[in-house]
C-alpha positions in Angstrom: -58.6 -108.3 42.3 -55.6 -109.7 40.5 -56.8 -107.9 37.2 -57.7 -104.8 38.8 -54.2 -104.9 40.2 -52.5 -106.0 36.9 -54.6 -102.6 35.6 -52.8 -100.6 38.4 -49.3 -101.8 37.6 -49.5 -101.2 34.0 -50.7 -97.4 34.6 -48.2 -96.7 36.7 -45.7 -97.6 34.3 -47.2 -95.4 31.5 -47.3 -92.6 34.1 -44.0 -92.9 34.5 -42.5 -93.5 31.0 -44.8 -90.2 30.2 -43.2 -88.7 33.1 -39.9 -89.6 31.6 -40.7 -88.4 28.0 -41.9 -85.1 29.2 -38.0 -84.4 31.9 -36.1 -85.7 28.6 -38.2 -83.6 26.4 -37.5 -80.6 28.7 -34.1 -81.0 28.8 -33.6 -80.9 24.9 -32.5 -77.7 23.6 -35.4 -75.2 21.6 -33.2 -74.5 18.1 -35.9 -72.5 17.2 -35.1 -70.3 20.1 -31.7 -70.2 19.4 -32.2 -69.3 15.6 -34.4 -66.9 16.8 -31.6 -64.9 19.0 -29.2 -65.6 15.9 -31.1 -63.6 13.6 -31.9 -60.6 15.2 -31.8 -56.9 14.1 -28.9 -55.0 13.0 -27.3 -53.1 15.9 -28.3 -49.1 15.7 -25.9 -46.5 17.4 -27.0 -45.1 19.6 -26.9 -41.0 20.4 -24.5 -41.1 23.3 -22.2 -43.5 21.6 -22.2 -41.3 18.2 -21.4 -38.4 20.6 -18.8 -40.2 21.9 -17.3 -41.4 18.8 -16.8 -37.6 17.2 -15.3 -36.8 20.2 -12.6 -39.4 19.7 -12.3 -38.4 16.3 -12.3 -34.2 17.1 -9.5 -35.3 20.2 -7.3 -37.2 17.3 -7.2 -34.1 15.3 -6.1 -31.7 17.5 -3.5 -33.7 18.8 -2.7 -34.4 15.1 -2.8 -31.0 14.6 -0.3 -29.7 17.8 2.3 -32.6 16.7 2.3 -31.3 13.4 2.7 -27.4 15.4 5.7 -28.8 17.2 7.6 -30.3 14.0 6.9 -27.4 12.3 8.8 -25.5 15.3 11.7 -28.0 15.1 12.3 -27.3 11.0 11.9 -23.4 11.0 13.5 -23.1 14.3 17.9 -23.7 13.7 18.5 -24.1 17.5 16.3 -27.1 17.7 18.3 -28.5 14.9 21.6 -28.0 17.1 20.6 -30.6 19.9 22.2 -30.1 23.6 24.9 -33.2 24.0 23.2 -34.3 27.1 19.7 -35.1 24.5 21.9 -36.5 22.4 19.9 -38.1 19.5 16.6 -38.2 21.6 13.7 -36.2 20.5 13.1 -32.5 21.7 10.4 -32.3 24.5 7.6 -30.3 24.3 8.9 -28.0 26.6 12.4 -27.6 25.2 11.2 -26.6 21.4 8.7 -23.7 23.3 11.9 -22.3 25.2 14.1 -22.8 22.3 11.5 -21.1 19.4 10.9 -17.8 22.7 14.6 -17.6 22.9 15.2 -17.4 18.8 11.8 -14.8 18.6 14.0 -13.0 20.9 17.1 -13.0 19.1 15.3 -12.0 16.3 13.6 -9.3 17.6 17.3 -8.1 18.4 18.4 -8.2 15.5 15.6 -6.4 13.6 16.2 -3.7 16.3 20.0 -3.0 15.4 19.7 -3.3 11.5 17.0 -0.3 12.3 19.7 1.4 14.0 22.1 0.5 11.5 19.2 2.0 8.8 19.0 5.3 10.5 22.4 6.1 10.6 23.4 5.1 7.1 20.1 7.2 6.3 21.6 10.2 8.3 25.2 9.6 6.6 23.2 9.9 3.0 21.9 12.9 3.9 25.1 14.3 4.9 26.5 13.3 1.6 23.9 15.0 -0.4 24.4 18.0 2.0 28.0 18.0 0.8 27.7 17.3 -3.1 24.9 20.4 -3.1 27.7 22.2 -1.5 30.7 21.0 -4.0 28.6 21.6 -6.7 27.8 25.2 -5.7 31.2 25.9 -5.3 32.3 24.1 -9.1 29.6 26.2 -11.0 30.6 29.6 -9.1 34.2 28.4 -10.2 33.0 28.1 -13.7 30.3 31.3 -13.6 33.5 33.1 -12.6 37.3 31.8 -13.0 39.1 34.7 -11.8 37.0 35.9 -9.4 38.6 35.6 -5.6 41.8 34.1 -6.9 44.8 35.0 -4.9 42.8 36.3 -2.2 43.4 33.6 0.2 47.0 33.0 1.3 48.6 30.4 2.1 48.4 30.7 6.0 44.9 31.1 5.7 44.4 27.5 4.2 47.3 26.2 6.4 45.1 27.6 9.4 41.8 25.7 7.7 43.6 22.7 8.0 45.1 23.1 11.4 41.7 24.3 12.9 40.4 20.7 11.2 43.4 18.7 12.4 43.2 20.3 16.0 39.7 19.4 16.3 40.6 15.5 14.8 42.6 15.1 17.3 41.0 15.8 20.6 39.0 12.8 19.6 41.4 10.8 18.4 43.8 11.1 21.7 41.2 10.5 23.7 40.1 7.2 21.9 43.1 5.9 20.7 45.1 3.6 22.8 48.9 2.7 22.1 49.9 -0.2 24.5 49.7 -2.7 21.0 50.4 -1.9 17.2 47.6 -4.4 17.2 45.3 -2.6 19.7 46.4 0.7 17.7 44.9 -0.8 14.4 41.8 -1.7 15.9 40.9 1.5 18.1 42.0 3.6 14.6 39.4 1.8 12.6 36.8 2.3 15.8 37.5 5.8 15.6 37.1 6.5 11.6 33.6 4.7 11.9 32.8 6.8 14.8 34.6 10.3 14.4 35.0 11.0 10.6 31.6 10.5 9.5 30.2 12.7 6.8 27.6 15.3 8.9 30.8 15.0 11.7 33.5 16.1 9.3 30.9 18.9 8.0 30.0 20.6 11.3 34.0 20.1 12.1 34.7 22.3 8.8 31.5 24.9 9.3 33.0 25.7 12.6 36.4 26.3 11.6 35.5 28.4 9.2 33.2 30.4 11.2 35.7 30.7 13.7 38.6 32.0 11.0 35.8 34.2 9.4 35.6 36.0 12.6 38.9 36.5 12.9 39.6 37.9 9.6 36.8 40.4 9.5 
């Protein structure tokens, strides 16, 4: 009994120590786990995140390409160079260089509307002048076809009534335009009414109709 129990004791302390070895053996960390999970395979992108990813890119450049809109609009535009004193030296909203760059279209569009005008007239003024010079120079070569021919035959009051009949006319205008409270108000509406009133076609149908009239009264 006393060696079967001296057995016993001694395999239960084996048991134990293997029971020992085995918990400490557990608890040591597998490195050839964790060099496993170290050295693992490249990461591959994946469909959703390469969608993603032009997206970003595609969403950079247009808003690349509207900041780069906007300054242009700031350089060509001169309002958005004069800024308002409440901006001061802060930058032009969005909003502000749209209004200002309508506005300037605007005054543009103006513009190229009057200097049109502006281009008609002096086109119609031309083509009074050329009018006239065909009319002088019928008048110098029948002088020079024929240098006695009609001389004497009109007399003096004949011409003095030309020039009334001319002056008359002149002058309806020019009273009715011309105001005399100022020498300097004079000046101006004077100037106002050559520009208007003694343009070239003007001055032509003023003469034509004279003479028509004095032509009926002499024949």
């Amino acid at each position: 009994p006393a060696l079967f129990m001296e057995n016993a004791r001694k395999g239960s302390i084996v048991s134990r120590a293997n029971s020992i070895g085995s918990t400490s053996a557990s608890s040591v960390p597998n490195t050839d786990d964790e060099d496993s999970d170290y050295h693992q395979e490249p990461y591959k992108e994946s469909y959703k995140d390469r969608r993603r990813r032009a997206h970003t890119q595609a969403e950079r450049k247009r808003r690349d390409a509207i900041k780069k809109g906007y300054d242009d609009l700031q350089a060509i535009v001169p309002t958005c160079e004069q800024q308002d004193f409440f901006i001061g030296s802060q930058k032009l909203s969005k909003a502000i260089v749209l209004q200002k760059t309508i506005d300037y279209i605007q005054f543009l569009h103006k513009e190229k509307k009057k200097q049109e005008e502006e281009v008609s007239t002096l086109r119609k003024d031309v083509m009074a002048l050329k009018i006239m010079k065909v009319n002088y120079e019928q008048i110098v070569k029948a002088h020079q076809d024929n240098p006695n021919e009609g001389k004497d035959q009109v007399s003096d009051e004949v011409k003095f009534n030309v020039f009334q009949g001319i002056m008359d006319s002149l002058f309806q205008s020019f009273n009715a335009s011309i105001s005399v409270t100022s020498f300097r108000e004079l000046s101006a509406c004077v100037f106002s009414w050559i520009e208007e009133h003694c343009k070239p076609q003007t001055l032509r149908d003023i003469v034509i109709g004279v003479l028509h009239q004095l032509k009926s009264q002499l024949y």
